[in-house]
C-alpha positions, 0 to 999 in steps of 0.5 A: 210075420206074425199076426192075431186077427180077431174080433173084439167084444163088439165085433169090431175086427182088431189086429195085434202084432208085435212093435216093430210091425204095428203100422200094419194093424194100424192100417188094417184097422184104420185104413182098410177097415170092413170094406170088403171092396177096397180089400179085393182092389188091394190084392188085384194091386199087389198080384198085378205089382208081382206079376210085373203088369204093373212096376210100383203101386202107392195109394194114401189112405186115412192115416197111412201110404201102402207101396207096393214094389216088385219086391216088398210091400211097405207101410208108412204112417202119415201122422206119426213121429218118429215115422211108423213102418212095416215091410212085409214081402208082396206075398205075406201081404196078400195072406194078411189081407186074405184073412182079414177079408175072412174075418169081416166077413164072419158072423159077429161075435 
């Protein structure tokens, strides 16, 4: 999946992909946001899911629901209509999450 990971003119970290995968900027900007913490607890959750400790994760955040299966990771808005989603395998999570833990913790622009 391709996606641009940047901080705006004020410094804010912004996400930008194609249509189809919105739910996932949406959810890095609105539901994970610049907490550190809550990015490192995502990617225990998803090692731990791939690793088969644990079989399923859903969490509900601000706008959007993340489930993690044993062979995908999906992304659900909770206001939209029609309903917004992104499927992404557990991996291609983990880079996007990664990197978006490097960009917030980058000095700002």
């Amino acid at each position: 999946m391709e996606i641009e990971l940047y901080q705006d003119s004020d410094g804010y970290p912004r996400a930008k992909t194609t249509p189809d995968n919105k739910a996932i900027s949406w959810y890095l900007e609105g539901d994970v946001q610049s907490n550190p913490q809550w990015i490192n607890e995502l990617i225990r959750l998803i090692d731990l899911v791939k690793a088969g400790n644990i079989p399923y994760w859903q969490g509900t955040g601000n706008a959007f629901t993340l489930i993690l299966a044993s062979d995908k990771a999906r992304v659900e808005s909770e206001f939209a209509t029609p309903p917004i989603t992104t499927e992404l395998s557990l991996d291609e999570l983990r880079e996007i999450l990664t990197a978006w833990l490097s960009l917030i913790e980058s000095p700002k622009n």
